[in-house]
C-alpha positions as CSV (number, residue, x, y, z in Angstrom):
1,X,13.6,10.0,14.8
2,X,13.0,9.4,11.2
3,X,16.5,8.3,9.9
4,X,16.3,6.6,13.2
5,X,14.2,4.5,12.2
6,X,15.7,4.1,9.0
7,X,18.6,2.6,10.5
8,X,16.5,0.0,12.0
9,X,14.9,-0.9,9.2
10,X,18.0,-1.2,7.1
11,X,19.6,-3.3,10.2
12,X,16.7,-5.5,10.0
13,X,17.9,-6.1,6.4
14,X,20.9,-7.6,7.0
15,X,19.8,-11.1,8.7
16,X,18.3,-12.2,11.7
17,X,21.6,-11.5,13.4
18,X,20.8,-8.1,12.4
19,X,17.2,-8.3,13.4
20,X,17.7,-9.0,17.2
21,X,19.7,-6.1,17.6
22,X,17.4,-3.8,15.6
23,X,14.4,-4.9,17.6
24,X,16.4,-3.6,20.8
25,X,16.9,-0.2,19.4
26,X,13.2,0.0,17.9
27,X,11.9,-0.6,21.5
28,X,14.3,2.0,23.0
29,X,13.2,4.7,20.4
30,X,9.9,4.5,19.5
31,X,7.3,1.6,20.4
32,X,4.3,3.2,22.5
33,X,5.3,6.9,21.1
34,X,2.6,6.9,18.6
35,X,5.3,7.1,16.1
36,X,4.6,5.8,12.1
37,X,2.0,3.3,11.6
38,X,1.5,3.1,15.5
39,X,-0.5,6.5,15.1
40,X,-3.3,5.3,13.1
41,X,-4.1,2.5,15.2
42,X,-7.5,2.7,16.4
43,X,-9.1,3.1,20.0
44,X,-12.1,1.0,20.7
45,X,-13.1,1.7,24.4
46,X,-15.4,-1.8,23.9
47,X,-12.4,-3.8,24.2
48,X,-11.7,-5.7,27.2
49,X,-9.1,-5.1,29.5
50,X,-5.2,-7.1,28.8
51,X,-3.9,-9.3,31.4
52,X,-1.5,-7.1,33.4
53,X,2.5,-7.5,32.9
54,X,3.3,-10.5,35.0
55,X,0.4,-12.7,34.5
56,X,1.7,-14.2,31.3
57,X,0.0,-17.5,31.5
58,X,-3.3,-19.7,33.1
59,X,-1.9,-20.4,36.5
60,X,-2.7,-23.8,38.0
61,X,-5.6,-22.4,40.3
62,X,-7.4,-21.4,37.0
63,X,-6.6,-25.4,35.5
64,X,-8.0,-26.8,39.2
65,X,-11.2,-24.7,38.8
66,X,-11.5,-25.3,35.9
67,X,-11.6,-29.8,36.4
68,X,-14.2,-29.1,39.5
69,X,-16.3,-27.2,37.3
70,X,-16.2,-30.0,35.0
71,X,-16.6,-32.7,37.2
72,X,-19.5,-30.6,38.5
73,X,-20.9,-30.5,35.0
74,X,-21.0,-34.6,34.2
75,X,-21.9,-35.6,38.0
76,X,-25.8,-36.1,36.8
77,X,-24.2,-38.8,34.7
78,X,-22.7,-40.8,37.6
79,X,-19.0,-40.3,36.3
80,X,-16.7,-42.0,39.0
81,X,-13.4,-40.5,37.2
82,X,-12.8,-38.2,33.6
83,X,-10.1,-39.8,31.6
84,X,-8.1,-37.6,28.8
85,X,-6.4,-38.4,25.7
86,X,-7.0,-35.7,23.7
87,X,-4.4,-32.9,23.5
88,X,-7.1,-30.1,23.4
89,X,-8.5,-31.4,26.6
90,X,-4.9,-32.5,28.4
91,X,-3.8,-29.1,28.0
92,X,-6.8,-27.3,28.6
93,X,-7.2,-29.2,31.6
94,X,-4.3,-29.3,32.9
95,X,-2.1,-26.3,31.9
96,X,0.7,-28.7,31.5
97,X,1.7,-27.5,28.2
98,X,3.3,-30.5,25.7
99,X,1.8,-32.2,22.4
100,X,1.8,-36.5,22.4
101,X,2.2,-36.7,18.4
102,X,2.7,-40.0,18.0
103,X,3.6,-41.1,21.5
104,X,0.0,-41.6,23.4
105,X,-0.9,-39.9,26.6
106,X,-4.0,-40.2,29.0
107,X,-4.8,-38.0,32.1
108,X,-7.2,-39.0,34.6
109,X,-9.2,-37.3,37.3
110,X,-11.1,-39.0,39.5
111,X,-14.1,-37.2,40.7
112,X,-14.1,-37.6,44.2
113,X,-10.5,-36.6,44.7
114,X,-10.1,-33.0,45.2
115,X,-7.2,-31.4,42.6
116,X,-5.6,-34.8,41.9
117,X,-4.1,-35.9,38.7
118,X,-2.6,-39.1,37.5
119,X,-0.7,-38.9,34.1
120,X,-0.1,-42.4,31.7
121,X,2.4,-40.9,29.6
122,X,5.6,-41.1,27.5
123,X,8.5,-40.8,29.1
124,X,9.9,-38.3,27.4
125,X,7.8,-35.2,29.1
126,X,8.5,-37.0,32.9
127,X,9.9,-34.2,33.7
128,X,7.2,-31.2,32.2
129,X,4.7,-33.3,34.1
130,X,6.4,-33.8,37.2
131,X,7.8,-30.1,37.4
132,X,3.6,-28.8,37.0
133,X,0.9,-30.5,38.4
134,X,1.0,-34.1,39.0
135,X,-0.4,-36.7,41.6
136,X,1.2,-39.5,39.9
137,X,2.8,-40.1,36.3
138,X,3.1,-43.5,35.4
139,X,5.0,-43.6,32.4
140,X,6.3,-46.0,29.4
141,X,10.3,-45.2,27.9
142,X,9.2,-44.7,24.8
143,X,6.7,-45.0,21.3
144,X,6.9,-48.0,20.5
145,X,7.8,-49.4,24.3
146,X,9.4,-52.7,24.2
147,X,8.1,-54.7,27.5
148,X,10.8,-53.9,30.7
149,X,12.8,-51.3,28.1
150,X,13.8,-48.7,30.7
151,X,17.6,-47.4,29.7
152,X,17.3,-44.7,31.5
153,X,17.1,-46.6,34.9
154,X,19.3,-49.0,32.8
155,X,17.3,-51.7,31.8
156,X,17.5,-53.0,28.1
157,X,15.2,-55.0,26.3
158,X,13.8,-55.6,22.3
159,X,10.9,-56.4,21.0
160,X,7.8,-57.4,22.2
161,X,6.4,-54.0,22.1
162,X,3.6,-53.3,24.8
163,X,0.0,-52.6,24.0
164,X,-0.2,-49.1,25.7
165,X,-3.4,-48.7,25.6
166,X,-3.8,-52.0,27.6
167,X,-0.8,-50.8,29.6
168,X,-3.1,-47.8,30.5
169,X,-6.2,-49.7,31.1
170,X,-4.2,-52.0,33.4
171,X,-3.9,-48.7,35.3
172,X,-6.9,-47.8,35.9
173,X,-7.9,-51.1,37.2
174,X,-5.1,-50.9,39.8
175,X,-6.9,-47.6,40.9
176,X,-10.0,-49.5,41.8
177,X,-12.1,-48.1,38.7
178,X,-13.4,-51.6,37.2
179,X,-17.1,-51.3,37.8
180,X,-17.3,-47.4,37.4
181,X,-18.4,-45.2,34.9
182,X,-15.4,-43.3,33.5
183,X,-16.0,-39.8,31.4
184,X,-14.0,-40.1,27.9
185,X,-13.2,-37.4,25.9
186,X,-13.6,-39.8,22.3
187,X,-15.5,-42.6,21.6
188,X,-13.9,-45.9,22.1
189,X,-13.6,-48.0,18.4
190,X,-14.3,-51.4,18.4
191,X,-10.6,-52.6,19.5
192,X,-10.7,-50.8,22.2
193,X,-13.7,-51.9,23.4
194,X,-12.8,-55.5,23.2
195,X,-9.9,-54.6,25.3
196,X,-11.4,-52.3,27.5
197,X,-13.6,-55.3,28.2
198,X,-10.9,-57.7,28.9
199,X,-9.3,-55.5,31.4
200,X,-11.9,-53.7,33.1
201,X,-14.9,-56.1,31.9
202,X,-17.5,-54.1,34.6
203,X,-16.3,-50.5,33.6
204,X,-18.5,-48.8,31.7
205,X,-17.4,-45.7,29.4
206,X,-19.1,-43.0,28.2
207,X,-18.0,-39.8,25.6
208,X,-18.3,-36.3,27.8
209,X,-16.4,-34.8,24.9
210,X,-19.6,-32.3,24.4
211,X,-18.9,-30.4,27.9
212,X,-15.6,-30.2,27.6
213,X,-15.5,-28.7,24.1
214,X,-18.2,-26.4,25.8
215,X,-16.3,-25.2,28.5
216,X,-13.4,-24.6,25.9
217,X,-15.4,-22.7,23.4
218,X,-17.1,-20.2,26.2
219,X,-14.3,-18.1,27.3
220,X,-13.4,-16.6,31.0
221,X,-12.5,-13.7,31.9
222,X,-8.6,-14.8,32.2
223,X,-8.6,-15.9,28.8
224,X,-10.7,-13.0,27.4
225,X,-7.2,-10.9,29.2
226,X,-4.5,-13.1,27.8
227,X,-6.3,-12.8,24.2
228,X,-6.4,-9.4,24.4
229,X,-2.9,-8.5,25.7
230,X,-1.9,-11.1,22.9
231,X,-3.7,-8.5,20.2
232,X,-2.0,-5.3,21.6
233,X,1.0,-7.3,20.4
234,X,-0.4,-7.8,17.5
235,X,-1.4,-4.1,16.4
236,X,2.5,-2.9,17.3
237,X,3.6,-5.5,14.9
238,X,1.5,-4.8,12.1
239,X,2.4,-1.4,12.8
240,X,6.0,-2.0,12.2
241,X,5.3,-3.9,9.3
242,X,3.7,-1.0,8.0
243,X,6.7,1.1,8.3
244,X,9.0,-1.7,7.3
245,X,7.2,-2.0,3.8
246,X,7.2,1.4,3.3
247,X,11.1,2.1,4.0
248,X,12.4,-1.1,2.5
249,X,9.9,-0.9,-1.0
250,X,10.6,-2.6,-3.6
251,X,13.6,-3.8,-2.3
252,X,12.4,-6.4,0.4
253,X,11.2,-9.9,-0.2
254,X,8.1,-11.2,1.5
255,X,9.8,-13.6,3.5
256,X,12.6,-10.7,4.8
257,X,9.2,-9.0,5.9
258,X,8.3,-12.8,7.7
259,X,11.2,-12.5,9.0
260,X,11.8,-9.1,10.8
261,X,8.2,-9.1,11.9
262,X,8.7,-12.4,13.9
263,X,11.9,-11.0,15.3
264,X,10.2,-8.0,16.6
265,X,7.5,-9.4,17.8
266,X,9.3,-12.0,19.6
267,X,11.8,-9.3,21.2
268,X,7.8,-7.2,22.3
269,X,7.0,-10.1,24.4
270,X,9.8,-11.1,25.7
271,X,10.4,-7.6,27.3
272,X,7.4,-8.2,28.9
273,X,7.2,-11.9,30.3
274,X,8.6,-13.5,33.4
275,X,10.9,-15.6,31.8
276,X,14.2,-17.8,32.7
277,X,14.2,-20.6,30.5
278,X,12.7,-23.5,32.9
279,X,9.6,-25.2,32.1
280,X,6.0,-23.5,32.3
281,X,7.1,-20.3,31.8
282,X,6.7,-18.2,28.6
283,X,4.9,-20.9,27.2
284,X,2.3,-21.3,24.2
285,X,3.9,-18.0,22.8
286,X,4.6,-17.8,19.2
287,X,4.7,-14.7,16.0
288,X,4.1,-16.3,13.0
289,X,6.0,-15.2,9.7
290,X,5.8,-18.1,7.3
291,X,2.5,-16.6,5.3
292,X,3.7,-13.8,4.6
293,X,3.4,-13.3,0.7
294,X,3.1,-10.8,-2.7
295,X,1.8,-11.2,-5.4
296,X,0.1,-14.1,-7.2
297,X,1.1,-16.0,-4.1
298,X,-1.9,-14.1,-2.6
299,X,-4.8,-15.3,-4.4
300,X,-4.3,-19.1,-3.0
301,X,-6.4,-19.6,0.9
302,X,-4.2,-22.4,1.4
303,X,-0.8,-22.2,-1.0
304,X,1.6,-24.5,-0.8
305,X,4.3,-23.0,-2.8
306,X,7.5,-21.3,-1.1
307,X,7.6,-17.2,-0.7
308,X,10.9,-15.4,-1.6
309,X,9.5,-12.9,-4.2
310,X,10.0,-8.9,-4.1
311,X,7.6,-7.0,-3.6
312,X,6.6,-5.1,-6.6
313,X,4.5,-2.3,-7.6
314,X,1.1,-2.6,-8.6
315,X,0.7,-6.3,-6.8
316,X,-1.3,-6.7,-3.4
317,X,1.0,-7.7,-0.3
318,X,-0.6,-10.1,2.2
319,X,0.8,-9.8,6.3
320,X,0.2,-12.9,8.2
321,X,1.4,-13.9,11.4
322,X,-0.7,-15.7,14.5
323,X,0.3,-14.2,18.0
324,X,-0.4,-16.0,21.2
325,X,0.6,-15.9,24.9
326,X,0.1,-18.7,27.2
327,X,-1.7,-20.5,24.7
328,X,-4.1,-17.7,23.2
329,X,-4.3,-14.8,20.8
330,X,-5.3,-16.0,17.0
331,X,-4.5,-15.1,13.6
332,X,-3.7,-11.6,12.8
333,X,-3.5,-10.7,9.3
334,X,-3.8,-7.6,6.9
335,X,-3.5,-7.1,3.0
336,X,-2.3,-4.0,0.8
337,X,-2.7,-2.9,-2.1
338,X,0.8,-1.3,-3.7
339,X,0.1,1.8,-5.8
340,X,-1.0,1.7,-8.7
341,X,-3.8,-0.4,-8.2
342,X,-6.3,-1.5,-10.4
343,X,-10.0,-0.8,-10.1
344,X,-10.4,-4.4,-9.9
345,X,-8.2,-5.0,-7.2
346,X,-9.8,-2.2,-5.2
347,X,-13.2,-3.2,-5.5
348,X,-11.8,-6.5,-3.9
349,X,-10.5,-5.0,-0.9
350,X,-13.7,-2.5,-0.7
351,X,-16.0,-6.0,-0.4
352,X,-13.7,-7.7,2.3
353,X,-13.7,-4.0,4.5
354,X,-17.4,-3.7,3.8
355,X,-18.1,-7.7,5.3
356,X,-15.6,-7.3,7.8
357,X,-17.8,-4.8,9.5
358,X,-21.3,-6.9,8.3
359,X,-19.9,-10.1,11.0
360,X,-18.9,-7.4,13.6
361,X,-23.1,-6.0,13.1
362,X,-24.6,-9.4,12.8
363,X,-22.5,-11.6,15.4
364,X,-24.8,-10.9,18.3
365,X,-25.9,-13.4,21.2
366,X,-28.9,-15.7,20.2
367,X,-28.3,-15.3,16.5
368,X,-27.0,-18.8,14.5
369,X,-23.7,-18.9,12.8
370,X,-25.4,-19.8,9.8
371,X,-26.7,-16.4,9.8
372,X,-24.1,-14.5,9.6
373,X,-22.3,-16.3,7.2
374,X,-25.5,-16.0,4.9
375,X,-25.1,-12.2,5.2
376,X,-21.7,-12.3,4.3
377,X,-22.1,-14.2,1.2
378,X,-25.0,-12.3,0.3
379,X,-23.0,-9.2,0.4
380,X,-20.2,-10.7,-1.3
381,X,-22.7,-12.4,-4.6
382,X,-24.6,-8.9,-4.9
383,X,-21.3,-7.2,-5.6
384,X,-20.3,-9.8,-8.1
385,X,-17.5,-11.6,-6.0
386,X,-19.1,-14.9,-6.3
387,X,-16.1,-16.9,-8.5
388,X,-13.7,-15.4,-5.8
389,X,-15.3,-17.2,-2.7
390,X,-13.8,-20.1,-1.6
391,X,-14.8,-20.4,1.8
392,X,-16.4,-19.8,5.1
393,X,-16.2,-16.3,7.2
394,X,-14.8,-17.6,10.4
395,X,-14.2,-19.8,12.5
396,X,-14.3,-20.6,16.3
397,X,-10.8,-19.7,18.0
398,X,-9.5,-22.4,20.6
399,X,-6.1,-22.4,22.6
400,X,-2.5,-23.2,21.4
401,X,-3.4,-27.2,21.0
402,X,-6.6,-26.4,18.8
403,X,-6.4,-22.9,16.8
404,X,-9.9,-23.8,15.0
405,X,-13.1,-24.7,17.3
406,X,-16.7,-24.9,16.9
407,X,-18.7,-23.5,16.2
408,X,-17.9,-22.1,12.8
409,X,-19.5,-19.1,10.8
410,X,-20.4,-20.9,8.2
411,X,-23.4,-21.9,6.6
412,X,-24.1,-25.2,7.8
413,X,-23.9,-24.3,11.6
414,X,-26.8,-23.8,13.0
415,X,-25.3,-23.3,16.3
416,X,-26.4,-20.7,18.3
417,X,-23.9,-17.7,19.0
418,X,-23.1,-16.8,22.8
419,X,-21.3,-14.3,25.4
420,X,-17.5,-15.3,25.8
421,X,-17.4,-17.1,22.0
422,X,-14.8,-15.9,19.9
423,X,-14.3,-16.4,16.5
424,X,-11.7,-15.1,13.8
425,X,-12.5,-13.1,11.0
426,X,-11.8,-14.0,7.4
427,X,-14.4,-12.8,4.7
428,X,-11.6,-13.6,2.2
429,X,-12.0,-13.2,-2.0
430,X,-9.2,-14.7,-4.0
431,X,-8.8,-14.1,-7.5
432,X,-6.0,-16.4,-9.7
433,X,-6.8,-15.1,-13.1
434,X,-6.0,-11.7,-11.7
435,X,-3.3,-12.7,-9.3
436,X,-5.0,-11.4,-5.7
437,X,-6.1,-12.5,-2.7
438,X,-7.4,-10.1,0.5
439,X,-7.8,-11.7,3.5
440,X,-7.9,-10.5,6.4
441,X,-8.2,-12.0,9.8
442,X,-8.8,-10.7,13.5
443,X,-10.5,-12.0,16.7
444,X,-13.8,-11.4,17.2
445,X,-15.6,-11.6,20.7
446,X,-18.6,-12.0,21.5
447,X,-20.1,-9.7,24.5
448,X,-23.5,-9.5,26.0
449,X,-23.9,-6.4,23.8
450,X,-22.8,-7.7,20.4
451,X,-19.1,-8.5,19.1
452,X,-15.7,-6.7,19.6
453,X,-12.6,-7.1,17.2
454,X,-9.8,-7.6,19.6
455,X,-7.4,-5.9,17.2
456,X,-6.6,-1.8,16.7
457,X,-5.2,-2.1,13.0
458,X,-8.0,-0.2,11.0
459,X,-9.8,-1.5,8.2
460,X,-9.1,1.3,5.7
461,X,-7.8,2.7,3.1
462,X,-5.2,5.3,4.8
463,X,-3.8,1.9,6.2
464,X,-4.0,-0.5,3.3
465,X,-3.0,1.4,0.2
466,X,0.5,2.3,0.3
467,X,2.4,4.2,-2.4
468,X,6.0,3.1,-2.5
């Protein structure tokens, strides 16, 4: 099974091509066998149960509950309808899964119509939004729409390009909501006031932003399964990048690595999802590769250079990749050391291990962020890594649309930490003199009893320090 494997790994090596085909036989021979790196993955009975094979995604029931609950939530505030524009919310909400970029959409619910939804949007997604969950889509050609420009029911016009937030406004007021109180997700500026005024002069609008972010930071029991199932992806792959390090050496670059990790974890899910290339299936899925790096590459949080180096002996190795399905999952990352390392560069690697396990203690239900974060740095100054911080531990993890959420472990957050939050884990030190960076990164969920990682890859040596 060995040379087997071998021959994988030197398929992998010849291109992407290469890769595909590979990942086929790797999943015939030996994923879920327990075989190489797989073995020393980790079994934490506190972990909560994946979504089953088949539920792949939020279906709309969840997305329908999920607007009553809301409009349940702001009816003390007399809100007649909630209006979107944000793509956090609109997807959140609505499960329809697309990003407006430049080209603005709204969404609006009104609160006394049971499950119905009336889209303002480009016209580019008509058919995403038609094909999902839509009362009505009332929609402009194009950013920026020229006034009666519709070539594709094959009217032409230039210029004059419309005001679509007026066009939007405009309908509203054909829906009767002049003189109600409408639920915003932002904070209208001053132009749109003056406009908002012109065209609905007795509306009144008010921001509901702060229930919605709390309904997205507290996390079901659906999502709590699709995360979960997301990091049981996420352990196999880091376990085949494991094994691929140590059978290619010295001989692989760091973005090869990138590279065949994203094809094989790619070819994992797709084994597993209902999938047949129409809209709203196998979406918000995505593996990661572009972070992966060696080197002094590693000792930058955010570089910004390109990675195509070798990796060599004696320099640390840094795996990144974020996994998600149906929108969720988070960062997933793991360093190593390449033998020989320096007592420097362990001692590193010893403090991040030793803090990883300090957020999993202190992240408990009623304690602040700002707490944990405090220990964390404590830990990290008494040991002398104060000129390698550079920033906070964690951060809250959102969906596909918003990777980082409130709150945030860090030291100005005062927010109080709760069941269902879930945050990643980064403790990271990064030294440039020395040319090394170890940062790890996992999910970390909070549960009536105290906080989980979501991930099976171990913290420890036997995993991290590889001799090639």
């Amino acid at each position: 099974m060995r040379s087997s494997r071998r021959d994988f790994i030197r398929d992998m090596g010849l291109g992407l091509a290469g890769a595909g085909l590979a990942s086929e036989r790797l999943g015939a021979q030996s994923v879920g066998k327990g075989l190489g790196s797989e073995r020393l993955l980790l079994k934490n009975l506190n972990q909560p149960e994946p979504a089953p094979l088949g539920f792949d995604r939020l279906p709309l029931a969840w997305y329908q509950r999920r607007v009553r609950e809301l409009k349940n939530k702001v009816a003390d505030q007399g809100i007649d309808a909630v209006l979107f524009k944000t793509d956090p919310d609109i997807v959140y909400f609505s499960g329809c899964f697309r990003s407006s970029g430049e080209r603005p959409t709204w969404i609006l619910f009104p609160v006394k119509e049971r499950d119905t939804i009336y889209w303002y949007s480009p016209g580019i997604d008509r058919d995403l939004i038609s094909s999902w969950w839509s009362t009505e889509n009332e929609y402009y050609f194009c950013y920026p729409h020229a006034e009666g420009g519709f070539p594709n029911k094959g009217r032409l016009a230039k210029g004059k390009a419309v005001d679509l937030f007026v066009w939007m406004l405009e309908g509203l007021k054909k829906r009767g909501l002049d003189g109600k109180t409408i639920g915003t997700d932002w904070t209208l500026d001053p132009d749109q006031e003056k406009k908002a005024a012109g065209v609905l002069p007795h509306a009144r609008f008010t921001n509901i932003a702060a229930p919605c972010l709390d309904m997205r930071v507290i996390k079901t029991g659906e999502e709590i399964a699709l995360t979960q199932r997301a990091f049981r992806y996420f352990d196999k792959v880091h376990a085949f990048s494991r094994d691929y390090v140590l059978e290619r050496g010295t001989a692989a670059t760091d973005f090869e690595i990138g590279q065949a990790l994203q094809a094989f974890g790619i070819g994992l899910m797709m084994k597993d999802i209902s999938y047949d290339g129409k809209p709203h299936k196998g979406v918000g899925m995505e593996v990661t590769s572009h972070y992966v790096r060696t080197g002094v590459a590693t000792a930058y949080p955010h570089p910004n250079q390109c990675f195509f180096n070798k990796v060599k002996r004696g320099e640390p190795l840094y795996i990144n990749t974020d996994i998600k399905l149906g929108g969720y999952g988070g960062e997933g990352y793991r360093n190593y050391l390449i033998a020989p390392w320096t007592p420097h560069q362990e001692k590193i690697w010893e403090v991040v291990a030793d803090t990883v396990r300090i957020m999993v203690e202190e992240a408990k239900p009623g304690r602040a962020c700002c707490d944990v974060a405090y220990k964390v740095h404590s830990y990290q100054i008494k040991n002398g890594m104060q000129d390698f911080i550079y920033h906070r531990p964690g951060h809250g993890q959102g969906q596909v649309e918003e990777g980082h959420q409130p709150p945030f472990l860090s030291l100005g957050d005062e927010t109080e930490i709760k069941e269902g939050m879930m945050f990643s884990v980064e403790p990271g030190l990064f030294d440039v003199k020395s040319g090394i960076g170890i940062n790890p990164s996992d999910n970390l969920l909070i549960t009536k009893k105290g906080a989980v990682l979501l991930s099976s890859v171990p913290y420890s040596k036997e995993w991290s320090f590889l001799t090639l």
